[in-house]
C-alpha positions, 0 to 999 in steps of 0.5 A: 954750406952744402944744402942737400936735396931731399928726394922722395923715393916712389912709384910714378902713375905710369909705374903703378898702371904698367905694374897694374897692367901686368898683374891683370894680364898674368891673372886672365892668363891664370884664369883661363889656364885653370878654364880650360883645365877644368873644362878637359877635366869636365870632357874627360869625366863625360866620356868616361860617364858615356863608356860606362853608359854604352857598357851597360846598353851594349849588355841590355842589348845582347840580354833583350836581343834589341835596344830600349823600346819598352818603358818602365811598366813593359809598354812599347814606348816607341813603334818600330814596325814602320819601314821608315824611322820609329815614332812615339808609341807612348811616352819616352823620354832621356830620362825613361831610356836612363830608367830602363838601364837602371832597372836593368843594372842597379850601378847605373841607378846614379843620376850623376851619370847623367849630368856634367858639373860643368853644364851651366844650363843643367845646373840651373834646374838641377841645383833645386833638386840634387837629384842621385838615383834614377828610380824610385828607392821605395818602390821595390818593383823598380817601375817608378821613376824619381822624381827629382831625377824626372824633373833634372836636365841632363847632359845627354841624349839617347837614341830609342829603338835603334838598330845598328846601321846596314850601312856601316855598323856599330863603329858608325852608329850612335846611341848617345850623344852630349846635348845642344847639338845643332844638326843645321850648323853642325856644332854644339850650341852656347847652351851645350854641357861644353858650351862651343867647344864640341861635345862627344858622341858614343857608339854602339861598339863601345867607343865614345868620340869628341866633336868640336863639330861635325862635318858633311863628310863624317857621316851619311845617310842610312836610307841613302848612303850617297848622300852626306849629313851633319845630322847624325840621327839621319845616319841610324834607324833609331829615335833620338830623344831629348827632355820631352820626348823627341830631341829635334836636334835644333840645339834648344835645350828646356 
């Protein structure tokens, strides 16, 4: 009599970590896949943010024959008289340069234009105070800043009491810039809106520009244009600002 042998049908270990293995694999590559496309879709919404911003300072500009200098209260914020760059008058900040641009067009009075959903950094300070419009809604006169704006970071820095470059005009000179950018190295920092992956800069012509980092080459200096610079702020007779006033462009963020 035939005695048939009774075979247990099943996955070996060798199996199951090969099968394990490979559904780790396809959800990393998942994973960063919907990264990345989140992270473009963040860049695409700041550079769309920055056009918008540039529009409306490119309308102050030509309405005001000059940039931003003046705060909320019409005081000079910045002393332009010097030869040499402008220095602090008063206090001035991001977030008052946003001020004047929303007191001059009630539109750019969203406080989300001003921030990257995709800044870690900003999101951190921001989350406690979901700040959405710049000035004060029950001040009528619109010379008070909110306060839930005041206390956010945001995700750019501006320049103040800027003229447009002698040397190459307004395609090559500055207004707006994302934050975290290391003039030193040449890069955006960790802590940048966009983390390593570059950040973008807005010209006085309109347009808006994406940096994975800036190069000797790509700009030069305004009192020597001899000479090449990885800092852009050198390129500009203008004062970039940051969260407390005058942004170093060291890459630290508050």
């Amino acid at each position: 009599m035939n005695k048939r042998k009774n075979k247990k049908s099943g996955f070996t270990l060798i199996e199951l970590l090969t099968v394990i293995t490979i559904i780790g694999i396809l959800f990393g590559l998942a994973f960063t896949g919907a990264d990345v496309a989140l992270t473009a879709a963040a860049k695409a919404e700041a550079s769309n943010n920055m056009k918008n911003i540039l529009q409306a300072y490119i309308s102050f500009q030509n309405d005001n024959g000059g940039g931003i200098i003046d705060d909320l209260e019409g005081e000079e914020m910045v002393d332009t008289s010097a030869d040499d760059l402008p220095t602090l008058s008063g206090s001035g900040t991001n977030h008052t340069w946003a001020a004047i641009l929303a007191q001059f067009q009630r539109v750019m009075n969203d406080a989300n234009l001003y921030m990257i959903d995709r800044d870690k950094t900003a999101k951190r300070i921001n989350k406690r105070h979901n700040a959405q419009v710049i000035l004060d809604p029950t001040d009528e006169e619109k010379r008070t800043m909110d306060q839930k704006f005041q206390d956010s970071m945001l995700s750019f820095n501006m320049f103040v009491g800027l003229e447009e470059s002698e040397a190459f005009g307004a395609g090559k000179t500055p207004v707006i810039y994302t934050a975290g950018y290391n003039a030193t190295e040449g890069e955006w920092d960790k802590d940048a809106p966009h983390g390593r992956s570059g950040g973008h800069i807005g010209f006085l012509d309109g347009s808006v520009t994406h940096y994975k980092r800036i190069r000797e080459e790509d700009f030069y200096r305004n009192d020597d244009p001899s000479q090449n610079t990885m800092d852009f702020s050198q390129a500009v007779y203008g004062l970039p600002l940051g969260h407390s006033g005058v942004d170093s462009l060291d890459g630290e963020r508050e």
